[in-house]
C-alpha positions in Angstrom: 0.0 0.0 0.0 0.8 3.6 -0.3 2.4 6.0 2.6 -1.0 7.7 2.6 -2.6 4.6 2.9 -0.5 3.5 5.3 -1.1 6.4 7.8 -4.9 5.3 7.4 -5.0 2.3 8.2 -2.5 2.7 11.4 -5.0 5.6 12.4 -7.8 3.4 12.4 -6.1 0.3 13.8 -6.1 2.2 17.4 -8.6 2.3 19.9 -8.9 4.0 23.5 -10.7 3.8 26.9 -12.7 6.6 27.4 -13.5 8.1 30.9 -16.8 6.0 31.5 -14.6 3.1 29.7 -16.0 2.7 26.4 -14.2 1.3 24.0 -13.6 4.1 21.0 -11.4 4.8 18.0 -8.7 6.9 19.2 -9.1 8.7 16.5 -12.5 9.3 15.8 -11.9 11.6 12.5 -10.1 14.0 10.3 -10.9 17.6 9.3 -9.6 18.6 6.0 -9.6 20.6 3.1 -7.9 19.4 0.2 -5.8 20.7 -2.0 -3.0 19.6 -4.6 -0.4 18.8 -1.3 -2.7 16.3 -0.1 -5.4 15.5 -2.1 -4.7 12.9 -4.7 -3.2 10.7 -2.3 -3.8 11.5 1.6 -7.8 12.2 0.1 -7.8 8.9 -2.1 -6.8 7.0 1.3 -9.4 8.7 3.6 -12.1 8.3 0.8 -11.2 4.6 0.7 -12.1 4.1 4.2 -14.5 6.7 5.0 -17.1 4.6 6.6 -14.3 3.9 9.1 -12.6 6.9 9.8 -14.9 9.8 8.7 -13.6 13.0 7.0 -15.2 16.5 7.8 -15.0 19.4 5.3 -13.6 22.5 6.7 -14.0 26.2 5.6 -10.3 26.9 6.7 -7.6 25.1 8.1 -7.3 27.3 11.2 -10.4 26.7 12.2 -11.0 23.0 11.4 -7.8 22.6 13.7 -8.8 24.7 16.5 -12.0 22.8 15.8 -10.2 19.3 16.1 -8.2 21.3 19.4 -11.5 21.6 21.1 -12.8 17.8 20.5 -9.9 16.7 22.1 -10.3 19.2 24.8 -14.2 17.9 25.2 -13.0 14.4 25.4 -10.4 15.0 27.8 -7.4 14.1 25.7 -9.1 10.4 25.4 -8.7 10.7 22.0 -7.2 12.9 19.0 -9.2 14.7 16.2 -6.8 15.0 13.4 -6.4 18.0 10.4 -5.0 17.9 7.5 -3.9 20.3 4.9 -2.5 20.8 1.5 1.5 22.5 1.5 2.3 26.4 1.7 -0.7 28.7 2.8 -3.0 26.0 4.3 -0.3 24.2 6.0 0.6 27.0 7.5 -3.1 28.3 8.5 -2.6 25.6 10.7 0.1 26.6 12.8 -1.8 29.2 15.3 -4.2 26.2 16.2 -1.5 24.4 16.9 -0.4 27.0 19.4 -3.4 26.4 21.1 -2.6 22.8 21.4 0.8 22.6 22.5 0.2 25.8 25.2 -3.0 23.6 26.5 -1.6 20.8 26.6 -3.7 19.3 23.9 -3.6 16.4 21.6 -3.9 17.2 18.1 -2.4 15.1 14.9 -1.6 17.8 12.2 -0.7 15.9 8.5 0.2 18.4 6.0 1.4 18.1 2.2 5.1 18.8 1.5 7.2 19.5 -1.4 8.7 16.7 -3.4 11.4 15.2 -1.4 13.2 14.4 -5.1 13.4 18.3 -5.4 13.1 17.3 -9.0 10.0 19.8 -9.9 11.2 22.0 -7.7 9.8 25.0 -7.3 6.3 23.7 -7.1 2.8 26.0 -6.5 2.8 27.6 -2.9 6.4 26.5 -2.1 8.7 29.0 -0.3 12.6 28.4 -1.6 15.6 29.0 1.0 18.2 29.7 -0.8 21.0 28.0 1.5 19.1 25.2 2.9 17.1 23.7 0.2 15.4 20.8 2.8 13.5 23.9 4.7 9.9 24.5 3.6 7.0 26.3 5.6 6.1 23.3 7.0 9.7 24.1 9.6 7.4 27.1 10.6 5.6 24.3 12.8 9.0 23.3 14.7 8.0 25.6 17.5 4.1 24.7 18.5 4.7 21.5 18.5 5.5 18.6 20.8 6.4 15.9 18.0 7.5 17.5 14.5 8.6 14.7 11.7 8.6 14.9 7.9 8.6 11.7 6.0 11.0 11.2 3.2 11.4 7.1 3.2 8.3 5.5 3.5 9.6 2.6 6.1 10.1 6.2 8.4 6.4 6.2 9.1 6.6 2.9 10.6 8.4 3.9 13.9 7.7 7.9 13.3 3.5 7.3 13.8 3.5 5.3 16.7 6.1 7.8 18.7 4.4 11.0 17.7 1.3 8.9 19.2 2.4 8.0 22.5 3.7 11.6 23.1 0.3 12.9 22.0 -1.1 10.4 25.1 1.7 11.1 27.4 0.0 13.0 30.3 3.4 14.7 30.9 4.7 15.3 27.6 0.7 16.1 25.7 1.1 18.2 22.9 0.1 18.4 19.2 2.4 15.5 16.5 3.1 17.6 13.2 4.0 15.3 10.2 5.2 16.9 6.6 4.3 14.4 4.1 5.9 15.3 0.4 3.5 14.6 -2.1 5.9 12.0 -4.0 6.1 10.2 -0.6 2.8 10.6 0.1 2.4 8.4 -3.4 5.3 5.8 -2.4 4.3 2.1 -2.2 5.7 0.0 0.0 4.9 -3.5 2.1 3.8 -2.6 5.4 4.4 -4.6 7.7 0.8 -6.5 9.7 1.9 -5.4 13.1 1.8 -1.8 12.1 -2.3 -2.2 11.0 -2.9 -4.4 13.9 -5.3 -3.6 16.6 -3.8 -1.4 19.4 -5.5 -0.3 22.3 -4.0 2.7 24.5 -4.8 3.3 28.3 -3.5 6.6 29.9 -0.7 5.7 31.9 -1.2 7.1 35.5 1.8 8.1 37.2 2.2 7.3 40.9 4.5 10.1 43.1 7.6 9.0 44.9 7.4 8.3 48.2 10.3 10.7 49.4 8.3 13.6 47.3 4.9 12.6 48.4 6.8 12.9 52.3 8.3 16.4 51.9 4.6 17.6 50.9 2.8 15.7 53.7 4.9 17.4 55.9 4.9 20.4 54.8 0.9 20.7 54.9 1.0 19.1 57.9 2.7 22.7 59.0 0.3 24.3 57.0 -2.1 27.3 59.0 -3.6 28.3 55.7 -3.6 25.6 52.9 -5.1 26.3 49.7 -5.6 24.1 46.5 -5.4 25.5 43.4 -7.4 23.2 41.3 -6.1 23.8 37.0 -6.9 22.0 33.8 -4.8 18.5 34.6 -8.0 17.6 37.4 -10.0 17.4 34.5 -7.6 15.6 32.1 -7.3 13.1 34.8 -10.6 13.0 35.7 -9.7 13.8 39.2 -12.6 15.9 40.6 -14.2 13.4 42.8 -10.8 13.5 44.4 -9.9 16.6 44.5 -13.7 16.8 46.2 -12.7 14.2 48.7 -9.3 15.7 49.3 -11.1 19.1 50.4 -13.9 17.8 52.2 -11.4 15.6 54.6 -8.9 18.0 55.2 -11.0 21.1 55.1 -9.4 22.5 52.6 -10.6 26.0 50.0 -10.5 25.6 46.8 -9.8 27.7 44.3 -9.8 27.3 40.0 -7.7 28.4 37.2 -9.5 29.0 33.7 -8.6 25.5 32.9 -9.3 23.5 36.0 -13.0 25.6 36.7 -15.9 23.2 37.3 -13.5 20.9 39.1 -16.0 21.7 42.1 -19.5 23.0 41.1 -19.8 26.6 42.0 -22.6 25.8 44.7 -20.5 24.0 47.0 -19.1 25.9 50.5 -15.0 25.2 49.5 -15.3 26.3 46.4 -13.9 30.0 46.6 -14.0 30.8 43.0 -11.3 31.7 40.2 -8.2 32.3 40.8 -6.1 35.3 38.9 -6.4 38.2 36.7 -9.9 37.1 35.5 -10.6 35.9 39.0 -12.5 37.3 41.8 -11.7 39.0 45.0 -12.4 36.1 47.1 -10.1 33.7 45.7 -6.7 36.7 44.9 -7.7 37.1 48.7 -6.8 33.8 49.7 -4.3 33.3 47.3 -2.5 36.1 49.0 -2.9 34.9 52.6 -1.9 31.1 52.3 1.1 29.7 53.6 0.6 26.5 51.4 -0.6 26.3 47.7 -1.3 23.0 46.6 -1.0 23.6 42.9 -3.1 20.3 41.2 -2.2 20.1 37.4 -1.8 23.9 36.3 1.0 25.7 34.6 0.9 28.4 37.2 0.9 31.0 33.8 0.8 34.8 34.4 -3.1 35.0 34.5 -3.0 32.5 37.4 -0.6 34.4 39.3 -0.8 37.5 38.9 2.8 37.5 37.4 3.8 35.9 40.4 2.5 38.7 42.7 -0.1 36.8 44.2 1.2 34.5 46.7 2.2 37.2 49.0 2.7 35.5 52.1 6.7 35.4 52.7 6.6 31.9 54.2 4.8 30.7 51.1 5.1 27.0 49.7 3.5 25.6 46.8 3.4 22.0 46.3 3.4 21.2 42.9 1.3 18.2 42.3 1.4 17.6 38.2 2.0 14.8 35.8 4.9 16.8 34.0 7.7 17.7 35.8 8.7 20.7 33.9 5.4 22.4 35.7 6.0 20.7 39.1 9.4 22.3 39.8 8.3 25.7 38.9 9.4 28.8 41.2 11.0 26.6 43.3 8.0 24.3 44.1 7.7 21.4 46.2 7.4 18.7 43.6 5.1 16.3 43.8 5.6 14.6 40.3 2.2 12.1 39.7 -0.8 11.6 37.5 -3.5 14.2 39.7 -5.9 11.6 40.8 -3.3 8.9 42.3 -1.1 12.0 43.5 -4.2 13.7 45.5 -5.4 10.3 47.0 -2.5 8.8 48.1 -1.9 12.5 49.5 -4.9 12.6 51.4 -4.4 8.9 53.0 -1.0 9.9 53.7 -2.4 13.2 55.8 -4.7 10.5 57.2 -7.1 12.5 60.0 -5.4 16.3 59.6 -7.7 19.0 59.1 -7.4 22.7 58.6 -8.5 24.9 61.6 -11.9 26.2 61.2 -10.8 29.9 61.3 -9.1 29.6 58.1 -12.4 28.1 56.6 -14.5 30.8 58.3 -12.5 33.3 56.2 -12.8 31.2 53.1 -16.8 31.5 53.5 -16.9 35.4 53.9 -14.7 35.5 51.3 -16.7 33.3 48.5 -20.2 34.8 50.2 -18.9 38.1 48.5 -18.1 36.9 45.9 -21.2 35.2 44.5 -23.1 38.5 46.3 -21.2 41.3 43.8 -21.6 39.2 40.4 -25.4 38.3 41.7 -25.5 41.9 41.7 -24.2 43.2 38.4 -25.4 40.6 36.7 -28.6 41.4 37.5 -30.9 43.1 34.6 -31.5 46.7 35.0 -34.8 48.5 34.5 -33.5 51.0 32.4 -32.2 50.1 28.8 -31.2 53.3 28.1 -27.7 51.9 28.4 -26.6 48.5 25.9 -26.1 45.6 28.6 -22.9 44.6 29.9 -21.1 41.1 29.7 -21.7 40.7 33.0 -25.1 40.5 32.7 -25.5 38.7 29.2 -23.1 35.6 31.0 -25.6 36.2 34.4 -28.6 35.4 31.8 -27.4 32.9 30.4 -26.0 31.1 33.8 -29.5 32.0 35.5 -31.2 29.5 32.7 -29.0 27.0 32.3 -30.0 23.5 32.2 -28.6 20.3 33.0 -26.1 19.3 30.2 -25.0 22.8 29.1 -21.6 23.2 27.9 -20.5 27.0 27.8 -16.9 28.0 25.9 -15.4 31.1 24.7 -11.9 32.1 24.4 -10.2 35.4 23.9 -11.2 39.4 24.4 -13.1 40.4 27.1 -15.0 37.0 27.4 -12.7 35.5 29.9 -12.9 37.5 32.4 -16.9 37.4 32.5 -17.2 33.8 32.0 -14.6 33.1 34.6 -16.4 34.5 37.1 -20.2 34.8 35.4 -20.5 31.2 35.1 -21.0 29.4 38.1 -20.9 25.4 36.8 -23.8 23.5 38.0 -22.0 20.9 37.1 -18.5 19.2 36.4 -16.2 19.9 33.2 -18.9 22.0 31.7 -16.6 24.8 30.7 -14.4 25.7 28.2 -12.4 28.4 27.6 -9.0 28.8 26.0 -6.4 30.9 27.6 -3.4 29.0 27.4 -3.2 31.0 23.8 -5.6 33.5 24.1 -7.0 32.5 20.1 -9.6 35.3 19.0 -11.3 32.9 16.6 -11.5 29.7 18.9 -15.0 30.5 19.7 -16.8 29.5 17.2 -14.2 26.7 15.5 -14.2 25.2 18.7 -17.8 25.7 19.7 -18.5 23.1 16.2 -15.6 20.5 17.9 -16.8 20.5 21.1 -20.5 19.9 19.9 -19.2 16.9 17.6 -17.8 15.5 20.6 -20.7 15.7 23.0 -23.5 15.9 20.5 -26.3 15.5 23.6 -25.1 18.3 25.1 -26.2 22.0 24.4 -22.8 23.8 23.5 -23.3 27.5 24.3 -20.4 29.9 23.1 -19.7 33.1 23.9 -18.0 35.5 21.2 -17.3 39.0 20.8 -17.7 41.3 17.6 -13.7 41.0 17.0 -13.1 37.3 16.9 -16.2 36.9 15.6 -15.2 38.9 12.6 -11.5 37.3 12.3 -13.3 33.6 12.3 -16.9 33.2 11.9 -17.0 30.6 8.8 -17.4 27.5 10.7 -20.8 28.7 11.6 -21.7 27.1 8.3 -19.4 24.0 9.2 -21.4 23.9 11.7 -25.1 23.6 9.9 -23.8 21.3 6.7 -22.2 18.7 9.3 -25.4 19.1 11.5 -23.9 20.1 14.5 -25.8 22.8 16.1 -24.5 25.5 18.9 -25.7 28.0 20.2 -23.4 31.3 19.7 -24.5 34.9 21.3 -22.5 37.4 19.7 -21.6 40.7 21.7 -20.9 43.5 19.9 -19.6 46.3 21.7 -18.0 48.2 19.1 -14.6 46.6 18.2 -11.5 45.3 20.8 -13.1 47.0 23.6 -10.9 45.1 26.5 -8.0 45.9 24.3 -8.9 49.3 24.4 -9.5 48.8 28.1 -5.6 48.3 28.3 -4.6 51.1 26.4 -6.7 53.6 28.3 -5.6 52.1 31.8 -2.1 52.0 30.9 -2.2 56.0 30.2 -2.9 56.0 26.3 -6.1 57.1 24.7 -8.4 55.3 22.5 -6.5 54.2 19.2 -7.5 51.9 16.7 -9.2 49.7 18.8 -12.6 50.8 19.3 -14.6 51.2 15.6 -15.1 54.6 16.6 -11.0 55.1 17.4 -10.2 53.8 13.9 -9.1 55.4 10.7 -11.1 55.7 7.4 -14.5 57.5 6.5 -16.9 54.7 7.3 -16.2 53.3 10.3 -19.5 53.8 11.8 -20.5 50.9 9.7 -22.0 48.2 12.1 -21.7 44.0 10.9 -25.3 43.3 10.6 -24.5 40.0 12.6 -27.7 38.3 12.3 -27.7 38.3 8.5 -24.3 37.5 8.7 -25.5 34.3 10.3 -28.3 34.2 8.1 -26.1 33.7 5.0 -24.5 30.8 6.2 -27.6 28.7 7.2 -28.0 29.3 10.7 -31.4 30.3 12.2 -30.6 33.7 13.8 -32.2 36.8 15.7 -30.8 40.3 17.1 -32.0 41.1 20.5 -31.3 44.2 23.4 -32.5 43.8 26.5 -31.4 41.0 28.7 -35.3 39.8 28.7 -35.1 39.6 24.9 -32.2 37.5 25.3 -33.8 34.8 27.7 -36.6 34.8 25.7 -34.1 33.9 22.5 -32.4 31.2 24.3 -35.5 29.4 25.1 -36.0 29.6 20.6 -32.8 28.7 20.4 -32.6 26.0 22.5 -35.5 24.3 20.5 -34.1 25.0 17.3 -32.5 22.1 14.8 -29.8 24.3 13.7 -27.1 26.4 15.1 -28.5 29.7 16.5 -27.2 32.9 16.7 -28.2 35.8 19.0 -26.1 39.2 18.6 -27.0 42.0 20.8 -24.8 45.2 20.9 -23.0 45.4 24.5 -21.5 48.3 26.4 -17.6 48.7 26.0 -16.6 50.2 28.7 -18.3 48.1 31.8 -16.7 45.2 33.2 -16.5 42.7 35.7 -13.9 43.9 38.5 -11.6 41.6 41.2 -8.3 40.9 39.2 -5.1 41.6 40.4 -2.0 42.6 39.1 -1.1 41.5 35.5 2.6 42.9 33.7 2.9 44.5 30.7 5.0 47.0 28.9 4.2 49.9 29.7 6.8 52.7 28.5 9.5 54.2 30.8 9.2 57.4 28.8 6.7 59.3 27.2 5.3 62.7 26.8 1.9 61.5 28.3 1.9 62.4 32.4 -0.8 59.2 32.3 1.5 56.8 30.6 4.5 57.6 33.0 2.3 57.0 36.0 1.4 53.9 34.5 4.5 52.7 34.0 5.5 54.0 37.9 2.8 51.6 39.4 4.0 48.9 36.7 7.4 49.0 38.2 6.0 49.4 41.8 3.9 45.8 41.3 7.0 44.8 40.1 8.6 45.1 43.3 6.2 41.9 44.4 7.0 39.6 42.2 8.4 36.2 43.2 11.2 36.1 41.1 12.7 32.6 41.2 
């Protein structure tokens, strides 16, 4: 058989155990859009064996791979949603979703065209020459968002390559997107394959088990502990650890608090749950944060949003115990390491601190703290009685999370988003959130709104997408109603990049090219009519104002066979408050008296920042 059909076959040959353990393909399909990189032979393979591995149509490559990002994310890294692409420009419209992968720690096979590896029609459509190293093509450009990068020159190379770049893709430690470059005259290559490469494999998530002198430092040191905290990130969920992280709490009365990746590890409803942790976090939680004496970091990258660029943890005698399957995140800033998979790392934890509990003081500031909390964002999410005013995230995400029903899956990604999610949407319910800001991907939304419903097609996907990354990515709305996998998407417009904006005005500039109204040209009070917009590609759609109007369109939407759009203009300058500090460059000098006070109380936040 051919390379291409080789690949195939190997694809479909594994199988993996999902959480509730079915027996599935591992992976369950490919997204691609052909072109003359991949087409005649990757597409003749995949069309031979449709009925077993299917193949979606995609509008553009970004998205169906941010879409395939998303799947994987749904599934819990139980199994990978692959993308392919033809060589040059949509190989390399590839490469920002797989960003998204590799900083999320996501699973994500990427097969893209190639040039001839003869060199002998060189130089073919779309391909970029360099001039002193004649082996480099675009396809290098994915060397640095990836875990696994490979390009295949001999065919009897796929029959080691495949299998590795699958195991990494699978290693809890070491998950990341697999990149292979596949030259078209390779791609054509017959060769005999061998039957143990198309035999049936079936994978099972190794689950790492902490050393015993590692798991002794941390039992001792929370043992010592006056105000422990857990910081619960996205590695509970990939583990599916949040029945014990739960237990963990509960028996050693413990807060919790979430990063944008690990939130619904605890639904928002119950008492140790003290809310989101960070920049897009609440008061309640940064409060905490600040006070403990031990953070038990479960499966989170401790990034800049979480800590508030390490000026969080203010308490001098501060440890954090970093409990994570890679060991690259559990060493960081001098943690504690507690290397281990985080639901055999949290339980043998807990039976090793056997009967110790917190002291109820510390858990009586926890509950004044998260009573606040859920008080100020019951409070401006409320509706108000006048509409004079356009409504405010805050209260579109409050409507939304007032009427949700069992089963609802809510995502959004970049912009102001985030922030009002993060604290908005208080989970009824576990893993029921997704939203990516490992890369921050304007565009995610809606790419990744159509994965997630493929993935979990009896759940009601709701995503959450401003005017901006609506307008840089909105195509797979129609991806979305050919393949019959209907969302729900509520589009806020509030007048451009309005938390962009946000930055620039609080960091002593004025509005510039952020804001339609800050822009240049002579018609930039032209508004995207984004109900026709949806319209135009199929979906059932309406525009609403008023936060009733909106409750009243999610109960249509909800009952509606198709994806459903409702876009309602939003204010841009009112947002949900409770952060902390977050650095960015701010300059040293300027002519501006507001940006050089800026940049004074950039350098004085400076000052607390843990540095090593």
């Amino acid at each position: 058989m051919t390379v291409a059909q080789a690949i195939v076959g190997h694809m479909i040959a594994q199988t993996t155990e999902l959480g509730n353990t079915t027996i599935a393909p591992l992976f369950p399909g490919v997204f691609a859009i052909f072109g003359h990189g991949n087409v005649t032979c990757l597409g003749h393979a995949l069309e031979e064996r449709r009925d077993e591995l299917p193949t979606w149509r995609g509008q553009n490559e970004q998205g169906m791979a941010l879409a395939a990002t998303a799947y994987n994310k749904a599934v819990r890294r139980r199994q990978i949603m692959t993308a392919t692409s033809s060589i040059g420009p949509g190989a390399t419209n590839m490469v920002t979703a797989a960003g998204v992968a590799h900083s999320n720690r996501i699973p994500l096979l990427l097969l893209a065209g190639d040039s001839f590896s003869t060199r002998t029609p060189d130089p073919v459509l779309q391909q970029v020459e360099h001039f002193g190293v004649p082996s480099t093509t675009v396809n290098d450009s994915f060397r640095a968002v990836t875990r696994y990068w490979d390009r295949i020159t001999v065919s009897d190379q796929i029959l080691t390559s495949l299998p590795q770049a699958i195991q990494t893709m699978l290693d809890p430690a070491d998950c990341g997107p697999a990149f292979f470059g596949l030259p078209q005259d390779v791609q054509a290559m017959a060769f005999d394959v061998p039957e143990e490469f198309l035999a049936p494999r079936h994978h099972a998530i190794v689950r790492a088990r902490p050393d015993r002198g590692q798991l002794a430092a941390a039992v001792e040191v929370l043992r010592n502990a006056s105000k422990p905290l857990i910081l619960a990130g996205g590695g509970v969920h990939y583990s599916f650890a949040e029945a014990a992280v739960l237990a963990f709490a509960e028996r050693h009365n413990i807060p919790v608090v979430e990063t944008v990746a690990g939130k619904a590890t605890l639904v928002a409803a119950h008492p140790l749950n003290c809310g989101p942790i960070g920049v897009t976090g609440c008061e309640s939680a940064n409060n905490l944060a600040a006070a403990a004496d031990v953070v038990l970091a479960i499966g989170s990258r401790l990034e800049d949003f979480t800590t508030g660029s390490w000026t969080l943890f203010k308490n001098p005698d501060l440890t954090i115990i970093g409990l994570n399957a890679a060991r690259f995140d559990a060493h960081k800033r001098r943690s504690l390491p507690l290397v281990a998979d985080a639901r055999e790392g949290i339980t043998e934890l807990g039976d090793a601190l056997g009967a110790w509990r917190s002291g109820d003081d510390w858990i009586g500031r926890a509950t004044n703290e998260r009573a606040s909390y859920h008080a100020y964002i019951d409070k401006i999410a409320a509706p108000t009685e006048n509409n004079a005013e356009p409504v405010t995230y805050a209260q579109v995400v409050g409507a939304i999370d007032r009427n949700k029903l069992p089963g609802d899956y809510a995502l959004a990604a970049a912009g102001g988003f985030p922030g009002e999610v993060n604290n908005g949407w208080r989970a009824d319910e576990l893993n029921s959130f997704d939203c990516e800001y490992g890369f921050s991907c304007m565009g995610y939304e809606i790419a990744g709104g159509w994965g997630a419903k493929m993935a979990m097609p009896d759940r009601e996907v709701i995503v959450f997408v401003g005017d901006g990354s609506t307008m840089m990515m909105n195509s797979d709305l129609y991806s979305s109603v050919i393949s019959g996998h209907k969302m729900i998407v509520i589009v806020c417009d509030n007048g451009g990049f309005a938390v962009i904006n946000r930055l620039q005005v609080n960091q002593g500039g004025i509005p510039f090219n952020n804001l339609l109204d800050d822009c240049k040209g002579p018609n930039v009070g032209v508004r995207v009519d984004f109900e026709m917009l949806a319209h135009a590609q199929g979906c059932r759609a309406e525009t609403v104002s008023t936060v009733a109007e909106l409750e009243a369109a999610m109960v249509r939407a909800r009952a509606s066979e198709r994806t459903y759009v409702i876009a309602l203009q939003t204010h841009p300058y009112r947002w949900t408050e409770g952060g902390t500090y977050w650095e960015v460059g701010v300059p040293q000098v300027s002519d501006r008296p507001d940006v050089v006070a800026a940049h004074a109380d950039m350098f004085s936040g400076k000052s607390k920042q843990r540095r090593a």
